[in-house]
PDB file of N, CA, C and O in Angstrom:
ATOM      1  N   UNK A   1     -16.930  24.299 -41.546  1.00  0.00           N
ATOM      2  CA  UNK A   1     -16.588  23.853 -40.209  1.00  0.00           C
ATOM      3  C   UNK A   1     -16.878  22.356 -40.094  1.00  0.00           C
ATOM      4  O   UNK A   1     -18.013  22.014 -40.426  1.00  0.00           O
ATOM      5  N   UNK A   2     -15.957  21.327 -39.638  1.00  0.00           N
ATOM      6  CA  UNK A   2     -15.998  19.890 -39.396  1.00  0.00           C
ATOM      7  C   UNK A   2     -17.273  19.608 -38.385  1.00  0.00           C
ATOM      8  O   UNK A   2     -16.999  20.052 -37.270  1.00  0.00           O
ATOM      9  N   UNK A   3     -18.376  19.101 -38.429  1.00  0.00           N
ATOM     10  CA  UNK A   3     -19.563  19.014 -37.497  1.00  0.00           C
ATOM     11  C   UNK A   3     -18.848  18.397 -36.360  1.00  0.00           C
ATOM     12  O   UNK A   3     -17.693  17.973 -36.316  1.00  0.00           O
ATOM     13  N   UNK A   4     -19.643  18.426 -35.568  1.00  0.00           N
ATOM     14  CA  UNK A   4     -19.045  17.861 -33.653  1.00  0.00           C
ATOM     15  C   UNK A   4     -19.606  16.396 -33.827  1.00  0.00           C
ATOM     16  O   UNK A   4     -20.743  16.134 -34.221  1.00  0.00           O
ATOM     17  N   UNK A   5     -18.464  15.321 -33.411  1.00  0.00           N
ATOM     18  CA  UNK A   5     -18.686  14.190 -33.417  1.00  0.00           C
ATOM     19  C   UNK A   5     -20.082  13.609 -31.813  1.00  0.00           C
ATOM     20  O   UNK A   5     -20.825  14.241 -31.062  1.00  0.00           O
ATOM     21  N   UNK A   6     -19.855  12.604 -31.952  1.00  0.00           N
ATOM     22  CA  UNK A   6     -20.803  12.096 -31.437  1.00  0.00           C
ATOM     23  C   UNK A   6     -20.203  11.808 -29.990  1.00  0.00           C
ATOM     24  O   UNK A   6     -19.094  11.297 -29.838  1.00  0.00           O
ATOM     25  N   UNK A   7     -21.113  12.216 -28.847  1.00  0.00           N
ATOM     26  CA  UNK A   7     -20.753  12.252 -27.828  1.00  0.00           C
ATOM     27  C   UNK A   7     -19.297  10.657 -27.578  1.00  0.00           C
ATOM     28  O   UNK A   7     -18.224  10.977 -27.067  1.00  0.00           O
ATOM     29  N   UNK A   8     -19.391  10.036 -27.752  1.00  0.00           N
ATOM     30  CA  UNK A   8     -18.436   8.836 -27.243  1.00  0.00           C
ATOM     31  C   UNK A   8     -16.901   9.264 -28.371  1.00  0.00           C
ATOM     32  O   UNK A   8     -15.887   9.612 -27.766  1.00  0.00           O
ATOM     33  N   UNK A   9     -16.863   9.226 -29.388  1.00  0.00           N
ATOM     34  CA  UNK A   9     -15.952   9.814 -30.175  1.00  0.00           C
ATOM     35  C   UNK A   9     -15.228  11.188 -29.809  1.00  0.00           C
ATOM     36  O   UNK A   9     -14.034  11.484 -29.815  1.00  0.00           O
ATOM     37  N   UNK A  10     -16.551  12.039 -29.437  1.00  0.00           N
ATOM     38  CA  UNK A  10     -15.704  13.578 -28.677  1.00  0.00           C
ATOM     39  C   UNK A  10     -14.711  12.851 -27.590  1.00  0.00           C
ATOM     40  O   UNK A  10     -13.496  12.729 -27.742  1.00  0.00           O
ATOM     41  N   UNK A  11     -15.469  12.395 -26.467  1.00  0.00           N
ATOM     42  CA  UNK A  11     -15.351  11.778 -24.978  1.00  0.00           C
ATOM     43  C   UNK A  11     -13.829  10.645 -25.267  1.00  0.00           C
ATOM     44  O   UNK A  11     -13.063  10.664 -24.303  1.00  0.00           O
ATOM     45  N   UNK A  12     -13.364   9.702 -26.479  1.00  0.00           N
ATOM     46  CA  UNK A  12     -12.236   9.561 -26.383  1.00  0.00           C
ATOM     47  C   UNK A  12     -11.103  10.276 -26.813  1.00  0.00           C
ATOM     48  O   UNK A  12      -9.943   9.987 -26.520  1.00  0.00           O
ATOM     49  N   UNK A  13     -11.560  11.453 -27.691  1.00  0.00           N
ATOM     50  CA  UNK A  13     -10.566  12.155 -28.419  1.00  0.00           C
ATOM     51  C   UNK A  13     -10.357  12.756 -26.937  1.00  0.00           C
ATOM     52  O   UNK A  13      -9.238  12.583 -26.455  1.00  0.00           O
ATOM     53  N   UNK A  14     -11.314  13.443 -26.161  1.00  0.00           N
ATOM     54  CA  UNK A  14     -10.600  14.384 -24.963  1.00  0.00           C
ATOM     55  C   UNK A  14      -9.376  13.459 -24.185  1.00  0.00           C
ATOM     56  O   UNK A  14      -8.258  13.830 -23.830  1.00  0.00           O
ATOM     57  N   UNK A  15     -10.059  12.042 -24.053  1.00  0.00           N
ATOM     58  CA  UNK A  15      -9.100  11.531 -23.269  1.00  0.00           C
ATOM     59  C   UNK A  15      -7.774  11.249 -23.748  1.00  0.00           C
ATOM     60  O   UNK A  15      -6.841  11.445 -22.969  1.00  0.00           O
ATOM     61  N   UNK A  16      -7.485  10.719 -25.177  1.00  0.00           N
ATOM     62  CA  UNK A  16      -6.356  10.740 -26.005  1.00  0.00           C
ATOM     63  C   UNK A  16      -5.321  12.628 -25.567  1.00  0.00           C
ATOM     64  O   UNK A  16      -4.157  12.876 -25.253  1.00  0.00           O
ATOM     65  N   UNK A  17      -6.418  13.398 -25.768  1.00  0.00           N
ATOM     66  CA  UNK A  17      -5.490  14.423 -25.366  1.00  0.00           C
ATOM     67  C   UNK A  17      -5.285  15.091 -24.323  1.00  0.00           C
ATOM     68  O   UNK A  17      -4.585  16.098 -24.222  1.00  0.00           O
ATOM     69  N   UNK A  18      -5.899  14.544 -23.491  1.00  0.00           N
ATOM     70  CA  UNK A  18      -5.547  14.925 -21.870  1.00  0.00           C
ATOM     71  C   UNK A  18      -4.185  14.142 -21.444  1.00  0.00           C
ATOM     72  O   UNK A  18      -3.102  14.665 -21.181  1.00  0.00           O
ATOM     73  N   UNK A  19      -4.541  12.626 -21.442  1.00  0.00           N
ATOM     74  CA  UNK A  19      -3.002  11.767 -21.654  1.00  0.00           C
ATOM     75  C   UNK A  19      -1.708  12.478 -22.369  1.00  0.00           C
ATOM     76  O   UNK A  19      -0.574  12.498 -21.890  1.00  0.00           O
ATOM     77  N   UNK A  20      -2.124  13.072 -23.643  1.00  0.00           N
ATOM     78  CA  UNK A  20      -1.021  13.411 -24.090  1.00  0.00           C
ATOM     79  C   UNK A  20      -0.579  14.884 -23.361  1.00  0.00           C
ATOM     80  O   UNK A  20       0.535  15.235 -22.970  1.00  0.00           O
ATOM     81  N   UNK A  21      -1.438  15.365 -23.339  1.00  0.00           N
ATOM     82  CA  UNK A  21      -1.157  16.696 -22.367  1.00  0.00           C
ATOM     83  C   UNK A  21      -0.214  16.425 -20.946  1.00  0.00           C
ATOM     84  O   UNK A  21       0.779  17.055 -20.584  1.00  0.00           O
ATOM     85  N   UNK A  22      -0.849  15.330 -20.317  1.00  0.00           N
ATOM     86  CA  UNK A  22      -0.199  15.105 -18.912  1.00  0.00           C
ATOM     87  C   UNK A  22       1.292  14.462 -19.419  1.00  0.00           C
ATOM     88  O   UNK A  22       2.376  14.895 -19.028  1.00  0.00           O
ATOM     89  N   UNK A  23       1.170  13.697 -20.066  1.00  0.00           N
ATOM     90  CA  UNK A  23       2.831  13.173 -20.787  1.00  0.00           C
ATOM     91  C   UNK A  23       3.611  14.891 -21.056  1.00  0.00           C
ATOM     92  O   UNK A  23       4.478  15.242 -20.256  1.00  0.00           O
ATOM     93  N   UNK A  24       3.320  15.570 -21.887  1.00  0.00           N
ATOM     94  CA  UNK A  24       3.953  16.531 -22.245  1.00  0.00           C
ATOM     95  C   UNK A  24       4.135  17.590 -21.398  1.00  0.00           C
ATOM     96  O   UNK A  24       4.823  18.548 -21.749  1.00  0.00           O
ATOM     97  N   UNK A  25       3.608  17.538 -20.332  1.00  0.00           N
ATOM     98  CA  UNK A  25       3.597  18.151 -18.868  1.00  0.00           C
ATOM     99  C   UNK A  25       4.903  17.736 -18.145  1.00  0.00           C
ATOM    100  O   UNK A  25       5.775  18.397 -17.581  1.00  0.00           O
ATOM    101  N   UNK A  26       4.717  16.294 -18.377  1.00  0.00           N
ATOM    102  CA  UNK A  26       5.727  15.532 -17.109  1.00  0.00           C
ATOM    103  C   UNK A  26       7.281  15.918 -18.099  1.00  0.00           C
ATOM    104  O   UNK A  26       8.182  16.547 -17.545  1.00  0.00           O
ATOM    105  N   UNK A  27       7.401  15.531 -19.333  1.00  0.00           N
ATOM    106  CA  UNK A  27       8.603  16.100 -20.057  1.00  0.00           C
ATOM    107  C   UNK A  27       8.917  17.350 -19.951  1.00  0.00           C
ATOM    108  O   UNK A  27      10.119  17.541 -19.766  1.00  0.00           O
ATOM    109  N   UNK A  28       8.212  18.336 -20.008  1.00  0.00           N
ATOM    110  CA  UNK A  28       8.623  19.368 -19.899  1.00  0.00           C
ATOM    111  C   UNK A  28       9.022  19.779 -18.644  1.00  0.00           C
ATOM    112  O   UNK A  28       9.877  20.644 -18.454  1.00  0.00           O
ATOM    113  N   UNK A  29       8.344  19.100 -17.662  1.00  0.00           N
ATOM    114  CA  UNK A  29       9.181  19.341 -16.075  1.00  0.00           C
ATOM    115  C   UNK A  29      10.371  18.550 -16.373  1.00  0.00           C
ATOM    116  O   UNK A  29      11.481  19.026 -16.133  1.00  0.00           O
ATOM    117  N   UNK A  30      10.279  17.747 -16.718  1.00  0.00           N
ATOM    118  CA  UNK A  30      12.309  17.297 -16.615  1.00  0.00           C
ATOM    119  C   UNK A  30      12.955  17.834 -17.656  1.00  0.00           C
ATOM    120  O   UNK A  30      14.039  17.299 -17.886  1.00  0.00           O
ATOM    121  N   UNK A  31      12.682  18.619 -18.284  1.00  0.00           N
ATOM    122  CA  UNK A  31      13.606  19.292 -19.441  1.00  0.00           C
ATOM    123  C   UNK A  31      13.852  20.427 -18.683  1.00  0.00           C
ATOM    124  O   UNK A  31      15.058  20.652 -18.788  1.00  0.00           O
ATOM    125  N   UNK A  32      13.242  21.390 -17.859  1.00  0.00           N
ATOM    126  CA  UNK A  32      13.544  22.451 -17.356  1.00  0.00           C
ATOM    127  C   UNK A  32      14.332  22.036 -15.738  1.00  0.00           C
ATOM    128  O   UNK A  32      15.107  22.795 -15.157  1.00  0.00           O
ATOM    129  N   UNK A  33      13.901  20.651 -15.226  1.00  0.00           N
ATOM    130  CA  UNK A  33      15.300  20.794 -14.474  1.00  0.00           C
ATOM    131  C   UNK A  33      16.744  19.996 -14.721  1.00  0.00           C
ATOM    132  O   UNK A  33      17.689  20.075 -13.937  1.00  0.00           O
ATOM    133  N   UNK A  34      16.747  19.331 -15.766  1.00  0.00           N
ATOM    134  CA  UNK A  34      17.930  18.954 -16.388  1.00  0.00           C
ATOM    135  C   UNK A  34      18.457  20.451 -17.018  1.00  0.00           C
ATOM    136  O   UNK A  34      19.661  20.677 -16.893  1.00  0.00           O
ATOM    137  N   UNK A  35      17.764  21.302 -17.569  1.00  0.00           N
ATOM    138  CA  UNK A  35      18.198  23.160 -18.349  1.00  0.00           C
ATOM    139  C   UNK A  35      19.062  23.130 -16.814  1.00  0.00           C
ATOM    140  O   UNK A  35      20.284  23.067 -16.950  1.00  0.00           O
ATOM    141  N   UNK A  36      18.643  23.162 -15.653  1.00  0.00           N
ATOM    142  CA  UNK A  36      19.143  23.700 -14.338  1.00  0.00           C
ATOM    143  C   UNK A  36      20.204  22.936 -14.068  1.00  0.00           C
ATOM    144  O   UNK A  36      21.240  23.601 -14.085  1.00  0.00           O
ATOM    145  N   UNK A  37      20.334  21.997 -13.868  1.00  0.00           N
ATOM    146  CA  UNK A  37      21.543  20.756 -13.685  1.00  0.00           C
ATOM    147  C   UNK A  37      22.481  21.057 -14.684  1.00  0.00           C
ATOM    148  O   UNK A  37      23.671  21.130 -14.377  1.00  0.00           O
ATOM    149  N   UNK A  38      22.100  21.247 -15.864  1.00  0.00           N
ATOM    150  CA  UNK A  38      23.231  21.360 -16.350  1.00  0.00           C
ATOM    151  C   UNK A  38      24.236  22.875 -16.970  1.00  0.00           C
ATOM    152  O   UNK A  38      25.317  23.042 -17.533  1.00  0.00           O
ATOM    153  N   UNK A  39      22.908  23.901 -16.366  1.00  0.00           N
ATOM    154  CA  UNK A  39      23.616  25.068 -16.091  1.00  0.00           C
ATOM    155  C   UNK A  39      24.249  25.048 -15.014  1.00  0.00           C
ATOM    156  O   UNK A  39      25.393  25.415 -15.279  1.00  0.00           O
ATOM    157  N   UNK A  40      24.143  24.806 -13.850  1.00  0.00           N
ATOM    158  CA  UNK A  40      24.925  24.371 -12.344  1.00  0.00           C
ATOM    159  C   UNK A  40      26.309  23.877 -12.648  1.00  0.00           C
ATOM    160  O   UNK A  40      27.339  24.348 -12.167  1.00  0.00           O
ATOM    161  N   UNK A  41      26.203  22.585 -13.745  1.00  0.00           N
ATOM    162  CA  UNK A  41      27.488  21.785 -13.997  1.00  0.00           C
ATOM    163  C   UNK A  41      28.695  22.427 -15.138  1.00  0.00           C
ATOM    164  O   UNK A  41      29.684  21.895 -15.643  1.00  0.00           O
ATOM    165  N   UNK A  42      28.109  23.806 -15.270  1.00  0.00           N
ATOM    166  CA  UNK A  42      29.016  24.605 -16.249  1.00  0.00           C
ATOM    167  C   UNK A  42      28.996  24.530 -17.308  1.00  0.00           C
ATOM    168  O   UNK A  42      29.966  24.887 -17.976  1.00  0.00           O
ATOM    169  N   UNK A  43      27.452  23.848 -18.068  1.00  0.00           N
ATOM    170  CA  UNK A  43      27.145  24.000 -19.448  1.00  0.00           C
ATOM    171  C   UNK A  43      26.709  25.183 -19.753  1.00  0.00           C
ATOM    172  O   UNK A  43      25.842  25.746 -19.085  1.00  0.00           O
ATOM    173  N   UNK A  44      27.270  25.706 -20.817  1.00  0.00           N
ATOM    174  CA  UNK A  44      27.287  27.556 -21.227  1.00  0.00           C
ATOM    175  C   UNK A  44      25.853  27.294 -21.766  1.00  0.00           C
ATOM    176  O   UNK A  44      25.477  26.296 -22.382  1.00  0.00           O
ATOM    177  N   UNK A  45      24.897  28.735 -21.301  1.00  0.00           N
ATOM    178  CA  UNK A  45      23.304  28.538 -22.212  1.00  0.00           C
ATOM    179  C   UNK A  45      23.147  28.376 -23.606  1.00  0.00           C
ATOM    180  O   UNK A  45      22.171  27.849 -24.139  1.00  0.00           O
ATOM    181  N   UNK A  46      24.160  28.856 -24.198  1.00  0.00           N
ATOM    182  CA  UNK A  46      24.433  28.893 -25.603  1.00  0.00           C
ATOM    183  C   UNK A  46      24.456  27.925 -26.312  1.00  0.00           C
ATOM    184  O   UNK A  46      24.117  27.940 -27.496  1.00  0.00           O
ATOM    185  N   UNK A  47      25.077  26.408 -25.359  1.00  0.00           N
ATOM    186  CA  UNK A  47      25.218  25.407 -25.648  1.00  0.00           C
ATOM    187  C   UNK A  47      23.842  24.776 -25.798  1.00  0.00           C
ATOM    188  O   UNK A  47      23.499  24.197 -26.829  1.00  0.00           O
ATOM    189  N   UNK A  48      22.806  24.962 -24.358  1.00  0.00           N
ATOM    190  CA  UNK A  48      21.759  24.453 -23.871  1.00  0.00           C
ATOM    191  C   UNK A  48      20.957  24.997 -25.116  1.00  0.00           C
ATOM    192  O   UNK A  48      19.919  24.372 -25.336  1.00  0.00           O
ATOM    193  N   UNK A  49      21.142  25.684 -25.682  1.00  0.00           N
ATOM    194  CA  UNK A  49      19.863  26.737 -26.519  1.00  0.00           C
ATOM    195  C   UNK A  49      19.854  25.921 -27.889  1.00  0.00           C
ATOM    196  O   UNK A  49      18.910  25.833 -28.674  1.00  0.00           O
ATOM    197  N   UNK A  50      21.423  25.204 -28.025  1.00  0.00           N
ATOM    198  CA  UNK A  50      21.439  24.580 -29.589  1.00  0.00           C
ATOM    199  C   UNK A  50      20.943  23.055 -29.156  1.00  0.00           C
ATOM    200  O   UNK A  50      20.749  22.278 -30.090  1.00  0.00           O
ATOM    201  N   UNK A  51      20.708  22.538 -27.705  1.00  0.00           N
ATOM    202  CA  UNK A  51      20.218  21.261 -27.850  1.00  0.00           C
ATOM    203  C   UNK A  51      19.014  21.182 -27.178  1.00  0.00           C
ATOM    204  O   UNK A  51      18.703  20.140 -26.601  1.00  0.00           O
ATOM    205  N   UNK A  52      18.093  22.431 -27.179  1.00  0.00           N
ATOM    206  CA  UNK A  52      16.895  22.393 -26.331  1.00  0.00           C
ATOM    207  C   UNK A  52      15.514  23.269 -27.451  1.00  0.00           C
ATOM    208  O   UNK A  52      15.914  23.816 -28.479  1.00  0.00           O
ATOM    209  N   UNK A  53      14.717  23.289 -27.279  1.00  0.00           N
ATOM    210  CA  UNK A  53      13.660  24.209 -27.721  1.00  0.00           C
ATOM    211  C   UNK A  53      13.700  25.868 -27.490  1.00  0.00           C
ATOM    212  O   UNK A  53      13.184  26.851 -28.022  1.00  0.00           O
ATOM    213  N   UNK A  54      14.623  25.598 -26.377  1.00  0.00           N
ATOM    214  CA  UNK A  54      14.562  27.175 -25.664  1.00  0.00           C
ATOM    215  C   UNK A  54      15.938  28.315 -26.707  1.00  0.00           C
ATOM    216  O   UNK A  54      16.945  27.969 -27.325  1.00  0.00           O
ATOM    217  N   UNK A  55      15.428  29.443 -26.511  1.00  0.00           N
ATOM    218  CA  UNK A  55      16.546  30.251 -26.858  1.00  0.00           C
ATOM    219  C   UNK A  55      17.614  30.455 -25.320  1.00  0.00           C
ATOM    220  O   UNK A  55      17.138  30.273 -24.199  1.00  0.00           O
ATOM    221  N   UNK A  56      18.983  30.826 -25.534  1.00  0.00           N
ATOM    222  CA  UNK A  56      19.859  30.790 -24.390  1.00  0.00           C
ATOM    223  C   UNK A  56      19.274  32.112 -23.106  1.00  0.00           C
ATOM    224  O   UNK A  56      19.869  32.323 -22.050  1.00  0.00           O
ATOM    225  N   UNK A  57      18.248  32.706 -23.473  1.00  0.00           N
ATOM    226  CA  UNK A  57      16.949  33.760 -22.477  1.00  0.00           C
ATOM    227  C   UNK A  57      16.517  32.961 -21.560  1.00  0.00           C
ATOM    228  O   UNK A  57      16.753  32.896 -20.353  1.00  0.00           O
ATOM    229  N   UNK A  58      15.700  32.213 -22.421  1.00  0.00           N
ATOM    230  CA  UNK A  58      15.274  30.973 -22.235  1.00  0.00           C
ATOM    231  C   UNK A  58      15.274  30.217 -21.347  1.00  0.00           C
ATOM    232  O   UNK A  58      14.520  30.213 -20.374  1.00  0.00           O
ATOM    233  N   UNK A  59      16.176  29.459 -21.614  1.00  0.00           N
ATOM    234  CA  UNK A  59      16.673  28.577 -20.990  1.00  0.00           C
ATOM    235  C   UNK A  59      17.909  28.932 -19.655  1.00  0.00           C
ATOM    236  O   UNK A  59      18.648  28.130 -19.085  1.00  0.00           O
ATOM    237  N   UNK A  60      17.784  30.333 -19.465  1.00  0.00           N
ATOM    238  CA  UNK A  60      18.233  30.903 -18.728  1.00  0.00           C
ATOM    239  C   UNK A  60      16.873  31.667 -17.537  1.00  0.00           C
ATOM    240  O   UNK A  60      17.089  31.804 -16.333  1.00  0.00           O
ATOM    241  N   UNK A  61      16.073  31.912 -17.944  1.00  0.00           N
ATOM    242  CA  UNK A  61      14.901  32.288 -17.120  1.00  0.00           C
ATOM    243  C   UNK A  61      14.040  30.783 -16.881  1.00  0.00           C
ATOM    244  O   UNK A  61      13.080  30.841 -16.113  1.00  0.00           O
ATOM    245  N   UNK A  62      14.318  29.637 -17.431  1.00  0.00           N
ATOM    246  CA  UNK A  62      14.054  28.594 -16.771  1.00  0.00           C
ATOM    247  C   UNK A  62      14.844  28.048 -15.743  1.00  0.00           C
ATOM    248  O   UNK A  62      14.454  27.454 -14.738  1.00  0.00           O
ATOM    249  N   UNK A  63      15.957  28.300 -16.082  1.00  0.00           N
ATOM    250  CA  UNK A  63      17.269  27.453 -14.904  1.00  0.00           C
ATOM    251  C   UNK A  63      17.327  28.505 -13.755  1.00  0.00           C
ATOM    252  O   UNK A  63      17.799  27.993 -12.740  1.00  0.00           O
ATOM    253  N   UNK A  64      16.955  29.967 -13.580  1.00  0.00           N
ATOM    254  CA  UNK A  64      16.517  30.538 -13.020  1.00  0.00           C
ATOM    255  C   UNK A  64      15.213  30.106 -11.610  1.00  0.00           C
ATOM    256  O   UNK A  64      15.141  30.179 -10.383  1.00  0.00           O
ATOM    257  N   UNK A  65      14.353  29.640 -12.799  1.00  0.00           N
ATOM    258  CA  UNK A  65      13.000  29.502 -11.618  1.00  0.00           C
ATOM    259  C   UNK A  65      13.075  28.310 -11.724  1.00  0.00           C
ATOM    260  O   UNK A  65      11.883  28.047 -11.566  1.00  0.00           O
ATOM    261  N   UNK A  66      13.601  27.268 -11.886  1.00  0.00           N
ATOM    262  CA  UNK A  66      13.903  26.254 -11.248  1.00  0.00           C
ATOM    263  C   UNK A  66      14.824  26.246  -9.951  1.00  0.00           C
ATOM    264  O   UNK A  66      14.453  25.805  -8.863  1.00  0.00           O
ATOM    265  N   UNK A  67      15.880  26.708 -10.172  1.00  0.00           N
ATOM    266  CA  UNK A  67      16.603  27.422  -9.045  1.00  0.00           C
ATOM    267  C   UNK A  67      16.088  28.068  -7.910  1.00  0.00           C
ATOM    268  O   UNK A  67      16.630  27.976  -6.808  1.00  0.00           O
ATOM    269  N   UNK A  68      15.065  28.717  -8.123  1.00  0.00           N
ATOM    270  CA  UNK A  68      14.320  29.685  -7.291  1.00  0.00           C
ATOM    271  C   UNK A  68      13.652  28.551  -6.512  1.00  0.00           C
ATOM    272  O   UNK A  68      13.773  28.566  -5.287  1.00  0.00           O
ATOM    273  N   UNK A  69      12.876  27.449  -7.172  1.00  0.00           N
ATOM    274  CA  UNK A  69      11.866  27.097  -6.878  1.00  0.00           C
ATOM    275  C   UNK A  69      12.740  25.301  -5.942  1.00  0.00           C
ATOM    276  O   UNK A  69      12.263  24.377  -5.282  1.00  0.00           O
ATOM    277  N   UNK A  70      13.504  25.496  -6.210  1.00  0.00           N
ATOM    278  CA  UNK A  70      14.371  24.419  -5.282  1.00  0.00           C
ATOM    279  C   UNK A  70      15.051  24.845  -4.349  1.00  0.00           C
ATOM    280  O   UNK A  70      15.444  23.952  -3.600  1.00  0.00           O
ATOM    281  N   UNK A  71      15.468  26.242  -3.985  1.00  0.00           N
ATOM    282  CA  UNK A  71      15.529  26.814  -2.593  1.00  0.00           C
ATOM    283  C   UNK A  71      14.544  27.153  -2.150  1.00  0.00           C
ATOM    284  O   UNK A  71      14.647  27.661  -1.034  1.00  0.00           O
ATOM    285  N   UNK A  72      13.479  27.085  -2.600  1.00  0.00           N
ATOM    286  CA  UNK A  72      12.365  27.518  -1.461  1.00  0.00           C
ATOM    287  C   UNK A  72      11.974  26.494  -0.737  1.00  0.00           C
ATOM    288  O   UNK A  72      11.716  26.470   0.466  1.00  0.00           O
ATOM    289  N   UNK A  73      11.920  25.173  -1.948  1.00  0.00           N
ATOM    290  CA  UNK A  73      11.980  23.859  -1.122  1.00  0.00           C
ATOM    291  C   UNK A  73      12.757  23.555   0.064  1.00  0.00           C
ATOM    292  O   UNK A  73      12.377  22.921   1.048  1.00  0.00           O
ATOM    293  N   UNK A  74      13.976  24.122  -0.160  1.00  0.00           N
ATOM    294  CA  UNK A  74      15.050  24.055   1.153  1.00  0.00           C
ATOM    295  C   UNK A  74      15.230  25.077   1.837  1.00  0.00           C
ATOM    296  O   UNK A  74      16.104  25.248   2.687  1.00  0.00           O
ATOM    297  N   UNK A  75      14.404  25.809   1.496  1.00  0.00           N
ATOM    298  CA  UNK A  75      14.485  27.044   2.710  1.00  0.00           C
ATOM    299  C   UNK A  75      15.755  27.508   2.407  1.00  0.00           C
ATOM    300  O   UNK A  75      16.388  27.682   3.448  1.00  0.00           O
ATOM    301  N   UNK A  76      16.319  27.751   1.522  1.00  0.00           N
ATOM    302  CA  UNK A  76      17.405  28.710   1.299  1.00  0.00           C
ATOM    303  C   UNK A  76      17.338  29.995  -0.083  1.00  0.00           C
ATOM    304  O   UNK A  76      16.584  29.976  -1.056  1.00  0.00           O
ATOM    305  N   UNK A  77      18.184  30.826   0.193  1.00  0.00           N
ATOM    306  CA  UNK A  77      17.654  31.820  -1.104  1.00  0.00           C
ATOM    307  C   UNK A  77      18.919  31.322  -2.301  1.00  0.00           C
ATOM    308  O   UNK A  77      20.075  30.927  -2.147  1.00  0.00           O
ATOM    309  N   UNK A  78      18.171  31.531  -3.372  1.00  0.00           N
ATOM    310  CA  UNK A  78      18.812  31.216  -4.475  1.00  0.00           C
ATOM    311  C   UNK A  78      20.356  31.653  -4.453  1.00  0.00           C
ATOM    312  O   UNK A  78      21.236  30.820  -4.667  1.00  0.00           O
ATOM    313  N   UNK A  79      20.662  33.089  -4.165  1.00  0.00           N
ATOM    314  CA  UNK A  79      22.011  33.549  -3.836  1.00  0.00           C
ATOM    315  C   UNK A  79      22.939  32.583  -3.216  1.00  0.00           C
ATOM    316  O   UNK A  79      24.136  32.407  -3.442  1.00  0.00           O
ATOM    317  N   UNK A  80      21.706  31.666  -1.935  1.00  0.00           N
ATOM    318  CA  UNK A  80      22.663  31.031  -1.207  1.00  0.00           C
ATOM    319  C   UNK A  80      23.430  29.712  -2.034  1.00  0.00           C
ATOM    320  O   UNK A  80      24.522  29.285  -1.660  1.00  0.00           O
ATOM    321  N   UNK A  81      22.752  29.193  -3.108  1.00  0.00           N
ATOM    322  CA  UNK A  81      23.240  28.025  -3.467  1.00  0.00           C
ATOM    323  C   UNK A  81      24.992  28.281  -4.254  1.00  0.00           C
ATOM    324  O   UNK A  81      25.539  29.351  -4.520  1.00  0.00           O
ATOM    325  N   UNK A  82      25.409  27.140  -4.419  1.00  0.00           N
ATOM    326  CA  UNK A  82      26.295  27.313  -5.159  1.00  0.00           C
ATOM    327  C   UNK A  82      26.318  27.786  -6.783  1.00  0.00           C
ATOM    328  O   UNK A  82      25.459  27.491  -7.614  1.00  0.00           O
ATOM    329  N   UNK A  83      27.586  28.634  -7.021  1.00  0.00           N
ATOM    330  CA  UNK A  83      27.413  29.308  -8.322  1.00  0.00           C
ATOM    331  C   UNK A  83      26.833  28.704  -9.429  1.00  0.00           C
ATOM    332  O   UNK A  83      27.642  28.012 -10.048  1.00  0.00           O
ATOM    333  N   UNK A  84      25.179  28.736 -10.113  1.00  0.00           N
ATOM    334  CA  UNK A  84      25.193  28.356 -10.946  1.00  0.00           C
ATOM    335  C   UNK A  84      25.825  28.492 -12.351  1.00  0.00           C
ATOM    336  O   UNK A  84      25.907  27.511 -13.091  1.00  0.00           O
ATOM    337  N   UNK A  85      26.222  29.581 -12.673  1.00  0.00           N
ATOM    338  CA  UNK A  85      26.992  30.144 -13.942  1.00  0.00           C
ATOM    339  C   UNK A  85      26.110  30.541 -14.804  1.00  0.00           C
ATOM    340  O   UNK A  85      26.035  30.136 -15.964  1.00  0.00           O
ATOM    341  N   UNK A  86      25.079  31.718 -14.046  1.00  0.00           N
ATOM    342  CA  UNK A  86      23.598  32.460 -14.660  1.00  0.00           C
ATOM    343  C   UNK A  86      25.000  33.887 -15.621  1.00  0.00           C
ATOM    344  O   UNK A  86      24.592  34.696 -16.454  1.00  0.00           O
ATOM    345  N   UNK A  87      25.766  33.844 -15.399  1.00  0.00           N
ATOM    346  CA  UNK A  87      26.393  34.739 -16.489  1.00  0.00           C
ATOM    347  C   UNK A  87      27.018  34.204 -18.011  1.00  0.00           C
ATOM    348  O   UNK A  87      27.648  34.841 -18.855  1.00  0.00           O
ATOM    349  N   UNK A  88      26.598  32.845 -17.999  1.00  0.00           N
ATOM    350  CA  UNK A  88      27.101  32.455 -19.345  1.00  0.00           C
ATOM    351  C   UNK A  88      25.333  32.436 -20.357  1.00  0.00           C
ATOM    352  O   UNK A  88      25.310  32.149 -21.554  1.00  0.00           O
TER     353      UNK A  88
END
């Protein structure tokens, strides 16, 4: 087992990866609502699945609760928005 560094060495490695954590936080929120935008705009998931991390499930149960989660913002139900094209 690698021994535990010394308190100031631990104390910047956390911060190196908290930063990177919050970066990879903020990307991954705009990757899942660009998945939504561009299921809305009639990109087939199939498509989304060969240029994303996600499988076309995936990236279909994300464009989903993104969806969900932007009519609640507007006080409308997901049904109500316009057709996203959750059948491709």
């Amino acid at each position: 087992m690698t021994p535990r560094p010394d308190p100031q060495t631990e104390a910047a490695w956390l911060r190196k990866l908290e930063r990177a954590t919050s970066a990879h936080e903020r990307a991954r929120a705009t990757l899942e609502e660009l998945i939504a935008d561009a299921r809305a705009a009639g990109v087939p998931l199939m498509t989304v699945a060969k240029h994303t991390p996600y499988s076309r499930e995936w990236a279909r149960k994300i464009a989903d609760k993104i969806d969900a989660e932007r009519a609640a913002r507007h006080g409308t139900s997901p049904a109500a928005q316009p057709d996203s094209g959750s059948s491709t």
